[in-house]
N, C-alpha and C positions, 0 to 999 in steps of 0.2 A: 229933571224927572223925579216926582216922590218915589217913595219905598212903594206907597200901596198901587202905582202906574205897571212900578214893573213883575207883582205879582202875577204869576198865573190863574185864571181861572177854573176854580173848580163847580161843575155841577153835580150837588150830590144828589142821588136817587135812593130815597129810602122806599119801603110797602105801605106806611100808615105815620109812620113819627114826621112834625111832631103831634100830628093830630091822633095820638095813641097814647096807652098807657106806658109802655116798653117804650126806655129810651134812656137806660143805663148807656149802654154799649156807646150808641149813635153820638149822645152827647158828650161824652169822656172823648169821644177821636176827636169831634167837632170842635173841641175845646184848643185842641191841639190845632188842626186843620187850619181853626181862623187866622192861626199867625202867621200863616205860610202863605194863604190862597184867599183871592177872590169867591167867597162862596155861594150860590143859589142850591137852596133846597126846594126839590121835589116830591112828593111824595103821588104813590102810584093810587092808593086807595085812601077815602076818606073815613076814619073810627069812629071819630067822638069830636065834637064840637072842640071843646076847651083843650086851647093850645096844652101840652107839656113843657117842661124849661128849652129852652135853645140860649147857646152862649149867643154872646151881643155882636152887631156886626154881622150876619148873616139875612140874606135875602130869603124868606119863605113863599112861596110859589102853591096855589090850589093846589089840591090833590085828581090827577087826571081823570080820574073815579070817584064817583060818589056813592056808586054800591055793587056790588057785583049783581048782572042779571042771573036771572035763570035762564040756560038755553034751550030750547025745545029742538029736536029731529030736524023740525021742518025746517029751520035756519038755514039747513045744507043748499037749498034753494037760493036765498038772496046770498051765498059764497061764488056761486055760478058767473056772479053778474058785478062782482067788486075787482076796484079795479088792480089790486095784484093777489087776482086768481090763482095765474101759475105760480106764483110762491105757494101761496099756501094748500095745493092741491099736490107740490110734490112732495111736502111733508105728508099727507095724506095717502100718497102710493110708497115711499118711502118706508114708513112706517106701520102701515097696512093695518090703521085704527079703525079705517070702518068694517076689522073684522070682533072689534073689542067694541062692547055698547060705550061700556065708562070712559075709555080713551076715545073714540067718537067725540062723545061729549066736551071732552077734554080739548079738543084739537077745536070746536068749534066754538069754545069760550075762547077761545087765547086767540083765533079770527075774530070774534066779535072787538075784543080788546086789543087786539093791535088798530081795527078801522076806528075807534073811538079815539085812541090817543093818537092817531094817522091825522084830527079834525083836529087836534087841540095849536092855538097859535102857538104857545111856544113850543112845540115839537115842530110845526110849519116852520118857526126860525128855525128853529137848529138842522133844517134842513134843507142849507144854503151854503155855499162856499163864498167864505169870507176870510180875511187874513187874520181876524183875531181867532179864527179857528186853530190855525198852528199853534196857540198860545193856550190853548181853552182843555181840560182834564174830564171826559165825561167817567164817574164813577159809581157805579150799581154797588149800591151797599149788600144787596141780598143777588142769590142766583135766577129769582123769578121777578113775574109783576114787572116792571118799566124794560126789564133787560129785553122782553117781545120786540122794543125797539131798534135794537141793533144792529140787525143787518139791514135795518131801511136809512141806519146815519154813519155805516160802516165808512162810506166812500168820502164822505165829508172834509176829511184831512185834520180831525183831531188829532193832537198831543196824543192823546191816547184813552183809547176807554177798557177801561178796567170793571172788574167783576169780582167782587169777593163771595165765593160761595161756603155754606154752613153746615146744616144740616137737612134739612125739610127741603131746603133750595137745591140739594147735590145727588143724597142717596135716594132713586127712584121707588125703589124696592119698598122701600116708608113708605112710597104715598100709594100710589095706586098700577106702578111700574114704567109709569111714564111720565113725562113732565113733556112737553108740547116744543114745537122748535129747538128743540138743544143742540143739533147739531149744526144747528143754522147760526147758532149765538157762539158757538166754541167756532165756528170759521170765521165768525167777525168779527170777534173783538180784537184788542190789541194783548192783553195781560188776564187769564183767570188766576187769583188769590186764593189760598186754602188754607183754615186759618190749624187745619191738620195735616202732619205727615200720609194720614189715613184716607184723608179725602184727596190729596193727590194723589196716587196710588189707589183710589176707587175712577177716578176719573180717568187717568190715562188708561185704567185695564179696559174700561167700556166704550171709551173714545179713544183708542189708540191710531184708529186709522184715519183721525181727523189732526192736523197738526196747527198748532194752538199753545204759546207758551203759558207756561204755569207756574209759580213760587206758592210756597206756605210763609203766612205770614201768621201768627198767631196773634191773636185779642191783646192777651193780656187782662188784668185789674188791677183797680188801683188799691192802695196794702192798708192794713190794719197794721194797727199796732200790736205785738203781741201782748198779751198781758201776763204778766210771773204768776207758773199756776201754783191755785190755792189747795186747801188741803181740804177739799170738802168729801165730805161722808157720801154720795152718790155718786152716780157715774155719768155726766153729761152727753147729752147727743146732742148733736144740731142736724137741720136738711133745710136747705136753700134750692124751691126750684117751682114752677106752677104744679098747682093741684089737677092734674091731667092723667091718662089713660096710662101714658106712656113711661110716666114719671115714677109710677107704683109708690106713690109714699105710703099707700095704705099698708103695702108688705111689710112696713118700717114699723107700725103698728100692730099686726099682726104676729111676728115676732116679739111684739115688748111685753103680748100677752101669756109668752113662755119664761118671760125671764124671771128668775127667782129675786135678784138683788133689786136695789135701790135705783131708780133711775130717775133722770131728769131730762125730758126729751125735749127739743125745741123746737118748732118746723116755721117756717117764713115764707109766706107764700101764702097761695089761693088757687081757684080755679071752676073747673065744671064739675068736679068731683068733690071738694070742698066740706057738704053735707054730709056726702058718706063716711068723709076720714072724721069727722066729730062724731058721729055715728058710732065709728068702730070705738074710737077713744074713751067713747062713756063707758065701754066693757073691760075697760085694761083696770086691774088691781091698785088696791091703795096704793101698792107700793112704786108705782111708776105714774109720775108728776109731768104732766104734758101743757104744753103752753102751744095753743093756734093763732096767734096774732094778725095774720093773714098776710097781704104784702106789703114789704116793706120797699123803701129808695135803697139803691146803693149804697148809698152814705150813712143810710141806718143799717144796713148789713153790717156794712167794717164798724160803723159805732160799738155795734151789739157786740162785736168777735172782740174790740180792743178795750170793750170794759169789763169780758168773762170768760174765765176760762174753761175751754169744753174741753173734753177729753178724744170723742172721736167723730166726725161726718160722715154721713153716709149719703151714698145715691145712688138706687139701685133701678134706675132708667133702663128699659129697651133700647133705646137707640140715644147716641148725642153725637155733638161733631166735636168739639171740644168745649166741655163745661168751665163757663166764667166762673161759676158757684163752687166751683173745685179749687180754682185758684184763689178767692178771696179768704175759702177756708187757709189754702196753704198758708199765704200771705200771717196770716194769724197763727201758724205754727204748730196745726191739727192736722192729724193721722187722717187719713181718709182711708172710707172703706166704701170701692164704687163696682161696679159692673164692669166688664172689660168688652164696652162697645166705644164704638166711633173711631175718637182720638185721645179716649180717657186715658189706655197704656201710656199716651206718650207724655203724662205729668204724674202718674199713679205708680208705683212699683214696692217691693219690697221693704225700702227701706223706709218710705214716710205712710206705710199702711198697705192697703193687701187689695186686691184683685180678686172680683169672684166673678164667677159664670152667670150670665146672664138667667140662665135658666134655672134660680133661685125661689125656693120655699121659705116658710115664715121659720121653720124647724133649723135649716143650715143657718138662716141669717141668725139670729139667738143664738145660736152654737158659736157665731165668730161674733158676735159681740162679745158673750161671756170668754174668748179668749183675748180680747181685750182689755176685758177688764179684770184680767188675772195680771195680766202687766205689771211690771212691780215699777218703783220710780226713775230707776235708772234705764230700762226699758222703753218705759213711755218719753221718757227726757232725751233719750235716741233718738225716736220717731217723730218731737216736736221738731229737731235741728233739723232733720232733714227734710222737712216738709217745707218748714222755713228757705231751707237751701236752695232747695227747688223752685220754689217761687224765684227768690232772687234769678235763679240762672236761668230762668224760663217763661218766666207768667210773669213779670215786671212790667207791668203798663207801659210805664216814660221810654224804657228803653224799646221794645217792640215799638212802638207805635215812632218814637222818631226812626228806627231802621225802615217803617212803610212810608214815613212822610217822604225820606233823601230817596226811595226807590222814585215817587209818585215825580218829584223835583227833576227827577235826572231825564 
């Protein structure tokens, strides 16, 4: 029997990679994943035509979705007459969304989409008992999208299907207060993943009377190199994150427009807000030098971090689960200066840079950058180590990810 006979199969389930733009994350595991496991990708929604990288060796599979409908009221009508009614009508009294319009709606897209991927052949195979099933790893990369399948492939006799949930996927309260069948997916599966201390502990307090094992397993990224800092006359920022609502990179700008000294800001990224953050930037002072470059790969994040040395990150986010963009700073041996939502506490602390309250002005953030950059060198040569440190004991790609591969194995 070869090596690759006796691999196990894994099916992975992403929301859009790789027919997406996002696919740091997905491909750095997947890289790893292919030397372990049999893999077929899924993807639950279709993006954009033109594939993104996928390592070699891996089977890509349509996307089960080619757009998300719009659903109208009257839908509730043909739920009447599909044939697992009773599931989805005891989420319905269960939850008592038809007394919420948008959860309504809610409950009636995620029936729409489970009957759709209910038609698709290969959900049809995978929902058969067969003996290479015992052998077979179903894995939900995110906590929504494909995972609607769960309880209809629960009985099947997978290995085991696992669920890695994030942030958008986990904390309801972000989206609209509800996220559709959850508790129907937390009694099905085999393993929920949480790649924070914070979202276990958000999950068990609100599903505690559902019993459903759980591990945090953290991301990880892969490191930069530090670079030996220079002696330059300004004060370096970076911010690595989408140009979005949520993100506030504009705060980061709006602050730079109180700061008296010499700055150098860098931000990497893009998004639906994008216009207004160049917008704010055309108003900031000679004396503060900003660079929008837009998004960048991965590999050109840690490029950028191992050929320059910044002095501090910042990310002043509403809500995250645990930031990659935090660790590839660490990785690179930068202070960070974040919000203390999600799972940020659990790589953020005193000693590799500072924690502030979500509830942040452009006036307090300038106030703790300037004490930043009152830092003297042996100060800041502190906060490098132990940033660095950190990373090592905690945000380490290779090692995280082989401790999820031997969990996934066992």
């Amino acid at each position: 029997m070869n090596i690759e006979s006796r691999m196990k199969k894994l099916i992975f389930f992403s929301l859009s990679y790789p027919f997406s733009n996002d696919y740091s994350w997905k491909r750095n595991e997947l890289e790893k994943l292919v030397d372990h496991f049999d893999i077929t990708l899924v993807p639950f929604l279709f993006n954009k035509a033109k594939l993104t990288s996928v390592p070699n060796g891996i089977e890509i599979l349509s996307p089960f979705l080619q757009q998300i409908d719009v659903i109208k009221p009257s839908y509730f009508f043909k739920v009447l007459f599909k044939k697992h009614a009773a599931f989805y009508f005891r989420e319905l009294i269960r939850k008592r969304t038809f007394r919420n319009k948008i959860w309504f709606l809610e409950w009636l897209a995620a029936v729409d989409r489970i009957s759709k991927m209910l038609k698709d052949p290969f959900v049809r195979d995978l929902m058969r008992f067969r003996k290479e099933n015992e052998n077979t790893i179903l894995y939900f990369y995110w906590g929504v999208g494909s995972t609607l399948l769960i309880p209809f492939l629960a009985r099947y006799n997978y290995h085991k299907i696992v669920v890695r949930f994030h942030g958008f996927d986990l904390y309801e309260e972000r989206k609209t207060g509800y996220i559709p069948f959850r508790t129907d997916l937390l009694k099905s599966l085999d393993h929920a993943i949480y790649i924070s201390e914070d979202g276990l502990k958000y999950a068990r307090s609100k599903y505690g009377h559902v019993n459903f094992q759980s591990h945090v397993f953290k991301l990880g990224s892969k490191s930069a190199n530090p670079p030996k800092p220079d002696h330059h006359q300004s004060f370096r920022i970076v911010s690595c994150s989408n140009v979005i609502p949520l993100k506030r990179v504009e705060l980061i700008a709006q602050a730079l427009k109180l700061i008296p000294f010499k700055v150098e800001w860098l931000h990497m990224g893009d998004g639906e807000t994008f216009e207004d953050l160049k917008k704010i930037c055309q108003e900031l002072p000679a004396h503060i030098m900003v660079q929008l470059p837009g998004r960048f790969t991965p590999e050109k994040v840690l490029e950028v971090y191992s050929e320059k040395s910044f002095d501090l990150f910042i990310n002043v986010s509403t809500s995250e689960g645990l930031p990659v963009s935090i660790m590839e700073a660490l990785s690179a041996g930068i202070p960070v200066l974040a919000t203390q939502v999600g799972g940020t506490a659990e790589i953020v602390n005193e000693f590799n840079g500072k924690l502030v309250d979500p509830d942040l002005n452009p006036a307090k953030l300038a106030e703790i950058i300037s004490e930043f950059r009152a830092l003297d060198a042996g100060q800041l040569a502190a906060y490098r180590k132990a940033a660095r440190e950190t990373y090592e004991d905690k945000c380490d790609f290779d090692k995280l990810t082989q401790n999820f591969i031997r969990f996934l194995e066992s």
